[in-house]
C-alpha positions as CSV (number, residue, x, y, z in Angstrom):
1,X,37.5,13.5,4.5
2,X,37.0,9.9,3.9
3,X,39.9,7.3,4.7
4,X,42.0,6.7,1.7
5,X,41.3,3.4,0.0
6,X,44.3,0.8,1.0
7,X,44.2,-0.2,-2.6
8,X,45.7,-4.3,-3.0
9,X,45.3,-4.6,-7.1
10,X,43.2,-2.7,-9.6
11,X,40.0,-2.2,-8.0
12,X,40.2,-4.1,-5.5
13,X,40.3,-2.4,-2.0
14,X,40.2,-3.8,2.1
15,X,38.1,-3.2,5.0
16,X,37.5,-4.9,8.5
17,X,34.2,-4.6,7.8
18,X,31.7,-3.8,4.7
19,X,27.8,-2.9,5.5
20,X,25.1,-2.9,2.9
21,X,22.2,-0.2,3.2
22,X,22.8,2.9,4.6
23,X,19.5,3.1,6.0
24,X,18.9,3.0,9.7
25,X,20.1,-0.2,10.3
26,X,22.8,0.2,7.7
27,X,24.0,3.0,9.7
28,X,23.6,2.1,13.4
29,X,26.3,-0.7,12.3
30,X,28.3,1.2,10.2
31,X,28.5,4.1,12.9
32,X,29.4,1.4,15.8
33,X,31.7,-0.3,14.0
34,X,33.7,3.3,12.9
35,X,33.9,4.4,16.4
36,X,35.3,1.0,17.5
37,X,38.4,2.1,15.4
38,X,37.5,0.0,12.6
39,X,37.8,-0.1,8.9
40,X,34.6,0.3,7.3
41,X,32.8,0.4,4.1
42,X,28.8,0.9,3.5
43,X,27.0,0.4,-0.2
44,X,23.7,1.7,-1.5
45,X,22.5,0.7,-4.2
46,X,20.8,4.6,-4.7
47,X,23.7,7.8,-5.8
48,X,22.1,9.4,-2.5
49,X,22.3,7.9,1.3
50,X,19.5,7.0,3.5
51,X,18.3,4.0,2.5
52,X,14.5,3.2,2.0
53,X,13.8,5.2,5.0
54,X,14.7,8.5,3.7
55,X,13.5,7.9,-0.3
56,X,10.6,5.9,-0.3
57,X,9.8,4.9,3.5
58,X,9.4,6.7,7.0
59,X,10.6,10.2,5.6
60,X,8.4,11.2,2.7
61,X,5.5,9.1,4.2
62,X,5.1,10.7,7.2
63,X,6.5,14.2,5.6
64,X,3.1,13.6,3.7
65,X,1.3,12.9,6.7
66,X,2.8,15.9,8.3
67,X,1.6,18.1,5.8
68,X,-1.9,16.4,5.4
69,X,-2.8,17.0,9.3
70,X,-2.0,20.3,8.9
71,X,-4.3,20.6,6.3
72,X,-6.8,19.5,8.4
73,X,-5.9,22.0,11.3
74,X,-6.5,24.8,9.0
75,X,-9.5,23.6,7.8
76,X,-11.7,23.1,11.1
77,X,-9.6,26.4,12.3
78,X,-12.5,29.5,11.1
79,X,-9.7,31.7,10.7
80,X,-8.4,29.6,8.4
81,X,-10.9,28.3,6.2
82,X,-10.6,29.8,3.3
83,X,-7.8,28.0,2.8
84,X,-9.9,25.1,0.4
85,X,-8.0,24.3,-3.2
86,X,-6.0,22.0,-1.7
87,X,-8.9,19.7,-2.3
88,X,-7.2,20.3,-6.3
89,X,-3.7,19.2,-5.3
90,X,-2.0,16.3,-6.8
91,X,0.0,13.6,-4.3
92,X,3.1,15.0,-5.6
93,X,2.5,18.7,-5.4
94,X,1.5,18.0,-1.5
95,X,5.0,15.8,-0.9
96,X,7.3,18.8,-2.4
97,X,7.6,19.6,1.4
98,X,9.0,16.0,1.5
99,X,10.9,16.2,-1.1
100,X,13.3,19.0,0.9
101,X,13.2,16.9,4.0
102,X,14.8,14.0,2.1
103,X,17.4,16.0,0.9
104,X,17.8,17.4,4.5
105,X,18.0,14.2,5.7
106,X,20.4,13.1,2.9
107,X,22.9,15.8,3.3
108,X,23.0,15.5,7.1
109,X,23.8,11.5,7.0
110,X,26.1,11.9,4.3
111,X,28.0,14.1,7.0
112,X,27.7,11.1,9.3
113,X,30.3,9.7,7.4
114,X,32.5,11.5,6.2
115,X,32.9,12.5,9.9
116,X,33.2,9.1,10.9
117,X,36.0,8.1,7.9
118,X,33.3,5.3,6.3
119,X,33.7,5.1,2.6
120,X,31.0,5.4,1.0
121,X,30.6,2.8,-2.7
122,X,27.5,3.2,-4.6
123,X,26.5,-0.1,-6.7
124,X,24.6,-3.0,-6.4
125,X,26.4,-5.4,-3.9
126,X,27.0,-9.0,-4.8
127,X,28.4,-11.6,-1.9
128,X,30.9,-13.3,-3.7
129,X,31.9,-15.4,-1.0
130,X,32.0,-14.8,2.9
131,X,34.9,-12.3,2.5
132,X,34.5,-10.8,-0.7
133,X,32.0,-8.3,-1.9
134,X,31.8,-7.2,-5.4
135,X,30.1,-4.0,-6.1
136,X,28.0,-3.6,-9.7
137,X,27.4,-0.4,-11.3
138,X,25.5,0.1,-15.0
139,X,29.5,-0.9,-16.5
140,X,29.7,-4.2,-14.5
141,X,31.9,-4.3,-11.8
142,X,33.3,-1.3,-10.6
143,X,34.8,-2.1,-6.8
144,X,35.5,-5.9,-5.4
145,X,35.7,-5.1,-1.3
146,X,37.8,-7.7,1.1
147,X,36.7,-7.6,4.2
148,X,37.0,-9.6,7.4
149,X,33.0,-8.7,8.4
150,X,30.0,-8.3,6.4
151,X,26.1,-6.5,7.6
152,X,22.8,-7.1,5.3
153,X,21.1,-4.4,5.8
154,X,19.2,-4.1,2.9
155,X,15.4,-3.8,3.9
156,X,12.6,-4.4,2.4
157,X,10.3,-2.9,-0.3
158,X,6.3,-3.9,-0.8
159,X,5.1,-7.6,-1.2
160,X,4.3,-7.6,-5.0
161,X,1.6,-10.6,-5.6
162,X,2.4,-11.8,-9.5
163,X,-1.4,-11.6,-10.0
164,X,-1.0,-7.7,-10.0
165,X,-0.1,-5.5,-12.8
166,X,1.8,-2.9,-10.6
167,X,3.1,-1.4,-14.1
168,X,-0.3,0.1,-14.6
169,X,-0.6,3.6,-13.8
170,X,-3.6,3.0,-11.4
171,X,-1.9,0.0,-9.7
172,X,0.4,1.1,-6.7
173,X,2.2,-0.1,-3.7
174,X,3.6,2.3,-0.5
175,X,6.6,3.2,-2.3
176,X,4.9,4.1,-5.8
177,X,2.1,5.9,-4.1
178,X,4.3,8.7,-3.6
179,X,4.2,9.4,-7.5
180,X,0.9,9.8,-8.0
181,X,0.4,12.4,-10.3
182,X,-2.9,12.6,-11.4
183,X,-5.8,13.8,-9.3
184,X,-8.3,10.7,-7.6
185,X,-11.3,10.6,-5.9
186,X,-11.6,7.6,-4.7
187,X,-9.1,4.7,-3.6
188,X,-8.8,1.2,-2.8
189,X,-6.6,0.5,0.2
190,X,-5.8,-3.3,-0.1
191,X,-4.4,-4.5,3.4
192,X,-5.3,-2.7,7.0
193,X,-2.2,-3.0,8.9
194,X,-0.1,-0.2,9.8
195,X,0.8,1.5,6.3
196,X,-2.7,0.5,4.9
197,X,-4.5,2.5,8.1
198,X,-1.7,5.3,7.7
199,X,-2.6,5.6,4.2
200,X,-6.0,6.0,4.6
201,X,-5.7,8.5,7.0
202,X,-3.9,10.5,4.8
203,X,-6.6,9.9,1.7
204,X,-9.4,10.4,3.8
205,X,-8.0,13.2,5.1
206,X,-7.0,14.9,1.6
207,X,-11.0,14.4,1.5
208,X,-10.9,11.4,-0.7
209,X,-13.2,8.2,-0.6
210,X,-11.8,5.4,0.9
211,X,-12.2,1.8,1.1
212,X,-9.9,-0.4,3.1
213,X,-9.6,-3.8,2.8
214,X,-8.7,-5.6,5.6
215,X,-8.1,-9.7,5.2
216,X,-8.6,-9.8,9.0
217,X,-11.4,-9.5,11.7
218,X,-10.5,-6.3,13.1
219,X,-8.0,-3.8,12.9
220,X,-4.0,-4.3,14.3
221,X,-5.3,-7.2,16.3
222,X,-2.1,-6.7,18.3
223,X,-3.0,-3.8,20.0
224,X,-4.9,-2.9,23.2
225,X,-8.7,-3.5,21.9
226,X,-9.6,-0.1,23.1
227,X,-7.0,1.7,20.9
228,X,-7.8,-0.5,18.1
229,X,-11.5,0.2,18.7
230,X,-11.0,3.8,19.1
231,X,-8.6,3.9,15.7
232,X,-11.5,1.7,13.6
233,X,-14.1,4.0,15.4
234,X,-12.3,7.2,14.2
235,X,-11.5,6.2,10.5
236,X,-15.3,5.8,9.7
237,X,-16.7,9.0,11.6
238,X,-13.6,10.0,9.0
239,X,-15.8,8.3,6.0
240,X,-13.5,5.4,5.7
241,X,-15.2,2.3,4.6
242,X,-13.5,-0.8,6.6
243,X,-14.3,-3.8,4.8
244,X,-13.4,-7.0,7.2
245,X,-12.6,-10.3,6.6
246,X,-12.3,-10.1,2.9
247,X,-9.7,-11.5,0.3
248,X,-9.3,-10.8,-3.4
249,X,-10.3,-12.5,-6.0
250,X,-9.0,-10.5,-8.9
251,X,-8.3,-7.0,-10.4
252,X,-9.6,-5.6,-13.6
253,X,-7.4,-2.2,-15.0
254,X,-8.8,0.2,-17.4
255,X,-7.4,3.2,-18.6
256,X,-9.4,5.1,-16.1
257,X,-10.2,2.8,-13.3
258,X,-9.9,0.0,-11.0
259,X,-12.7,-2.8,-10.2
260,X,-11.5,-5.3,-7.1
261,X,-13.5,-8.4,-7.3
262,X,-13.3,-10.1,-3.7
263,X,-14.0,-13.5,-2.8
264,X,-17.0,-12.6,-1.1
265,X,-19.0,-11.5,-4.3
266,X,-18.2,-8.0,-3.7
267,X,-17.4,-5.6,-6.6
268,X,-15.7,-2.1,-5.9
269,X,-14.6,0.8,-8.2
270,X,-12.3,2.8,-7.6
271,X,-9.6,5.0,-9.7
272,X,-6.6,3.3,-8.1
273,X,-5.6,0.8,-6.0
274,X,-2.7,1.1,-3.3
275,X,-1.4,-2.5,-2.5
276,X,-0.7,-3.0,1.4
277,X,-0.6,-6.4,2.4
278,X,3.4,-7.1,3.2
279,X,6.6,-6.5,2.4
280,X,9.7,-8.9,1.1
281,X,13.0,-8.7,2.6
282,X,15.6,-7.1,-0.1
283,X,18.1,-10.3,-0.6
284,X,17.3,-10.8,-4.3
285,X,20.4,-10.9,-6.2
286,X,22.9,-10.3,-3.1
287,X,24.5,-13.8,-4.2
288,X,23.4,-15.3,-0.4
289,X,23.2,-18.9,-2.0
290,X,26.9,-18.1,-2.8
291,X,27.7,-18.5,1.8
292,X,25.0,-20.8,2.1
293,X,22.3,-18.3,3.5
294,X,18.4,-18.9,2.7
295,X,16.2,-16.6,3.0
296,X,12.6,-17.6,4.1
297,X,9.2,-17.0,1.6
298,X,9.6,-12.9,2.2
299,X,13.2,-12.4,1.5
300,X,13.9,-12.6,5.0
301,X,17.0,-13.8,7.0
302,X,17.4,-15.8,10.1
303,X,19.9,-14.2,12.8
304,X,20.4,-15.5,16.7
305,X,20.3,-12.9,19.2
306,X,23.6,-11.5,18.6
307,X,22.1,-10.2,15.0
308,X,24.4,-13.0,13.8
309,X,23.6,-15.3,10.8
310,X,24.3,-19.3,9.8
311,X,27.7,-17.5,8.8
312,X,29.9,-16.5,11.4
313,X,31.3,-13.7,9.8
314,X,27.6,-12.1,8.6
315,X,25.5,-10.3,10.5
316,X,22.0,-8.9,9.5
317,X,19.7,-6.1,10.6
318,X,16.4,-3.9,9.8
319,X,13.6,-5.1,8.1
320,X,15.3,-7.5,6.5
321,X,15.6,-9.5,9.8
322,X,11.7,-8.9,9.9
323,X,10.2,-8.0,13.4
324,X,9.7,-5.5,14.1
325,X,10.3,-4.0,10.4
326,X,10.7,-0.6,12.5
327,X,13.3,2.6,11.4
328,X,13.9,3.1,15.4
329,X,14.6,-1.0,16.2
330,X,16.4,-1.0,13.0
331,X,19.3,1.7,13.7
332,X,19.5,-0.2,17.4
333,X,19.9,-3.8,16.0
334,X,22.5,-2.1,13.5
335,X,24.4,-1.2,16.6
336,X,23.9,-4.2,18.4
337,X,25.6,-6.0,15.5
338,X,28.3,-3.9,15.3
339,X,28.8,-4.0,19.4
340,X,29.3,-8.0,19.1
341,X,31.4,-7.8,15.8
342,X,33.6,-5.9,18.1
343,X,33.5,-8.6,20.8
344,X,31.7,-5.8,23.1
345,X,30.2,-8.3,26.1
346,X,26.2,-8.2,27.6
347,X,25.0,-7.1,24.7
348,X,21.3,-7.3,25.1
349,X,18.8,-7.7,21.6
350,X,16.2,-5.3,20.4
351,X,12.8,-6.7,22.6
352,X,11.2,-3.9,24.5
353,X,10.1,-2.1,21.1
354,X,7.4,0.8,21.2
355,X,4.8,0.7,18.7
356,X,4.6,4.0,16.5
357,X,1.7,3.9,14.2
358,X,1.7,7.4,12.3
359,X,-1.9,7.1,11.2
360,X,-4.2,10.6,12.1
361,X,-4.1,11.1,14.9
362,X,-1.2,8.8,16.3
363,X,-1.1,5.3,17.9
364,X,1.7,4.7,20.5
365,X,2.0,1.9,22.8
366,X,4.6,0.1,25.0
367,X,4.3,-3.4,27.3
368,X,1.3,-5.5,28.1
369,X,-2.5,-5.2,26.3
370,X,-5.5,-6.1,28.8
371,X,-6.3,-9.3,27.2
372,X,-2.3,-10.0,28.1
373,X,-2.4,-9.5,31.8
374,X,-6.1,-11.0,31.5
375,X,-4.7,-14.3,30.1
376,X,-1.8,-14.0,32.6
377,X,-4.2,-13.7,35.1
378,X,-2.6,-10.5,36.4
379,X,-4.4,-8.9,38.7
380,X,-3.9,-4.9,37.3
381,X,-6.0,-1.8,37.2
382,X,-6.8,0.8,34.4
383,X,-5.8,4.7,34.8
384,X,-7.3,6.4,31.6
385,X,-7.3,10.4,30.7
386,X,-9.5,11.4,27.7
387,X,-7.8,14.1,25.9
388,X,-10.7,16.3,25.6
389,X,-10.4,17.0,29.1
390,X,-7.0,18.5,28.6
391,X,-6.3,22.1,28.3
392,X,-3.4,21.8,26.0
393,X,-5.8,19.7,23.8
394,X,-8.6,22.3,23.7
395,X,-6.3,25.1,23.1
396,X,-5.1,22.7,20.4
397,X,-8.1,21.8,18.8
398,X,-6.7,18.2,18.5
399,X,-9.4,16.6,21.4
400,X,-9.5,13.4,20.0
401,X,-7.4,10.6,22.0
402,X,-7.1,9.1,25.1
403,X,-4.1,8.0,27.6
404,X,-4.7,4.4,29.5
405,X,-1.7,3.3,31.9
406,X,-2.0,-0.4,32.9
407,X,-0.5,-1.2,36.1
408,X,-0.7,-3.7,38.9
409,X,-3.2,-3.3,41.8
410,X,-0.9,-4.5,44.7
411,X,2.2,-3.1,43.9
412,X,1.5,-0.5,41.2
413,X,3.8,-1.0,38.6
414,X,3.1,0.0,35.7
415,X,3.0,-2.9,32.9
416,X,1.6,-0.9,29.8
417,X,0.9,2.3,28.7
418,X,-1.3,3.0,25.4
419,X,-2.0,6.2,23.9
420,X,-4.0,7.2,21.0
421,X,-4.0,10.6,19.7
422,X,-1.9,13.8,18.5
423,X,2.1,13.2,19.3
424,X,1.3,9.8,20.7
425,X,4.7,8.8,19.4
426,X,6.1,11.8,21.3
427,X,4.1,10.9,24.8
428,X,4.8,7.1,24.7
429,X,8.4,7.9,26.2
430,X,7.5,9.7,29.0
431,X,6.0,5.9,30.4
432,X,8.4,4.2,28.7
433,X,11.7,6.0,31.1
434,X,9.5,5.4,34.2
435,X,8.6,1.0,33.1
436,X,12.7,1.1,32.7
437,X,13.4,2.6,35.6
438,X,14.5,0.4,39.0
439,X,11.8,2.3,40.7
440,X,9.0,1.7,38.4
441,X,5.6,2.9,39.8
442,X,2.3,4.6,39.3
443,X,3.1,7.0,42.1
444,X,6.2,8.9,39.9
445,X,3.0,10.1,38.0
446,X,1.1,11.3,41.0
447,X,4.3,12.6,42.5
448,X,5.6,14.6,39.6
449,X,5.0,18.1,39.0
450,X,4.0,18.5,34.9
451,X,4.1,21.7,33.1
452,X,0.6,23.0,32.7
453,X,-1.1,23.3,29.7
454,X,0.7,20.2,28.8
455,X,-0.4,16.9,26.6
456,X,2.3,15.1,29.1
457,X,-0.4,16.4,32.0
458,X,-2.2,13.1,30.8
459,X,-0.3,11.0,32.9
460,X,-1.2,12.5,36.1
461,X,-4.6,12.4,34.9
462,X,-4.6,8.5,34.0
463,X,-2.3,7.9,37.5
464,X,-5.3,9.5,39.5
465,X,-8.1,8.3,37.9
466,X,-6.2,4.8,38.1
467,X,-5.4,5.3,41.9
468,X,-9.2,6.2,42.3
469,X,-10.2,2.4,41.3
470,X,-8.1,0.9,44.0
471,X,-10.0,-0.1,47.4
């Protein structure tokens, strides 16, 4: 059971520290902060815990995915193939899988703390000043917390331009996507970064028409040109339309459809839109101006390497820090905080982040692109294994992919590994142990006896291939 509230007048109760969001980062604090013996309190805002990650976020987004691909295993599969009128289903009746994961995921965090003695408030929180939190339900206030430490972790929700009316039933961002409940057969994707080419995997893989719009030149710039290539490559043999380079000019809503008129001229139909281009940090109404904290133009706050604000007593985390806007950096940066608020020494920030991209199939990636160690003037070599040379893949059916290790020519470590295709996210960390390691080098690969049929036989494959360029 929870600690009992050490109760100092009315309402008013005291913790060492208070953290609000119980998402990932919310959590990795929270949780630090418990087992370093002290007092601590965490508020949601939602009756359930989790946090945008588990409502409206990572969980039922790639839940959907989850259930999408599958979809699309049965259906190249002949034995399969009669399975066909879930071309009839609504967004909703395909995320009712999601819908138990969330409460999965609810039920088993909710355990996190009552096992850990956090008291959980539910409320909106409101900084009052740097050691009072007051905590709002639909009554006014219902808690005020003392405390001697606060976290923001809040995180963020979808950028909302004011020029759209995201009211209209055909007008949707990532988190109101999820309750679509009408059937569509073709969508606008506004914005091509991550969730906007996740999305449109999913669409285009629930066999809907597609158009994405991406305001850039190419794809996640930021990525290894091959895997963005390959990713841009794949979406159209998909039937996604990429549309580069292009802004909007304005939307017109009708009671059945969309029309996007972009700045280029172009006109496009559609019957609903699904808004993509950033997200704000939640600080809106948290009472910041009240300690002297400014957020920047997206909601976001500033912190110094120890996840520490402008105030010395407030630390922040998650998305609402910004970069990397990541559930698995966010639950580390939580801890981080928490490890310096408890004085712990050598505390080293979130840097050395992995890239998960849960489009179909997955992007994963980890260190330096090619046009890095090209600008560095790094003298490294490529190891690449295509997945349809795999056995696992074959027996799989899911042949589409590649591995590429980057490393350097003379003394073959490894400075990058990339990896597009099915469980990329799940192969990434295989590299990733052997970059950390004190021994880091191509040979472990080579060395290494992998289990056979195995996707994690790619490495051997890339390591050889790689070795095979050296002279």
């Amino acid at each position: 059971m929870p600690r009992k509230k050490e109760v100092i007048g009315g309402n008013i109760v005291k913790f060492d520290a208070v953290v609000l969001g119980s998402g990932p980062a919310g959590e990795g604090a929270a949780m630090k902060l418990a087992k370093a013996g002290k007092r601590v309190a965490i508020v949601d805002v939602r009756d359930q815990l989790g946090g945008n990650c588990a409502h409206v976020g990572t969980i039922p987004s790639k839940a959907l995915r989850q259930t999408v691909s599958s979809i699309i295993r049965y259906q190249r599969d002949p034995m399969f193939q009669k399975v066909g009128e879930w071309k009839q289903f609504t967004m909703k009746q395909v995320l009712r899988n999601a819908h138990k994961v969330i409460q999965q995921q609810v039920d088993t965090h909710t355990r996190f703390y009552d096992r850990n003695k956090i008291e959980v408030f539910h409320g909106r929180a409101y900084i009052q000043d740097k050691n009072t939190v007051l905590i709002f339900g639909q009554d006014g206030i219902k808690d005020s917390i003392i405390c001697k430490q606060i976290v923001i972790a809040t995180g963020s929700r979808p950028y909302q331009p004011k020029e759209l009316d995201f009211n209209h039933p055909r007008v949707f961002d990532s988190d109101k996507i999820l309750d679509l409940d009408y059937a569509i057969h073709k969508i606008i994707i506004y914005g091509a970064g991550v969730i906007g080419c996740e999305y449109a995997s999913i669409f285009i893989g629930l066999d809907h028409k597609v158009d994405l719009i991406n305001t850039q030149h190419k794809l996640l710039s930021y990525l290894d040109d091959e895997i963005a290539d390959a990713l841009s490559y794949h979406l159209r043999e998909q039937g996604v339309l990429i549309r580069h380079n292009e802004q909007i000019d304005r939307l017109e809503t009708f009671d059945d459809h969309v029309v996007m008129h972009l700045l280029s001229g172009k006109k496009i139909k559609a019957d609903a839109i699904l808004w993509c281009n950033g997200r704000s940090g939640n600080t809106d109404g948290l009472g910041l101006e009240n300690v002297g904290l400014v957020p920047n133009s997206r909601g976001q706050l500033m912190v110094n390497d120890q996840y520490q604000t402008e105030v010395d007593n407030i630390y922040a985390a998650g998305d609402v820090i910004g970069w990397p806007s990541l559930a698995s950096a966010a639950y580390d940066q939580g801890r981080c905080a928490g490890a310096n608020m408890v004085g712990e020494k050598n505390v080293k920030p979130i840097k050395d982040v992995p890239t998960g991209i849960y489009t179909i199939p997955e992007i994963s990636s980890i260190g330096k692109t090619e046009q890095q160690l090209t600008d560095e003037k790094v003298p490294y070599e490529v190891g690449q294994a295509s997945f349809r040379h795999l056995a696992r893949a074959q027996i799989t059916g899911d042949t589409v992919g590649e591995l590429k290790i980057l490393f350097h020519r003379d003394t073959l470590e490894v400075l990058g590994i990339h990896c597009f295709g099915n469980n990329a996210a799940e192969i990434i960390h295989i590299g990733q142990v052997v970059m950390h390691s004190p021994d880091n080098t191509l040979k472990y690969f080579v060395e290494t006896t992998f289990n056979y049929p195995t996707m994690a036989e790619a490495y051997r494959v890339a390591a050889l291939n790689g070795m095979n360029r050296l002279f």
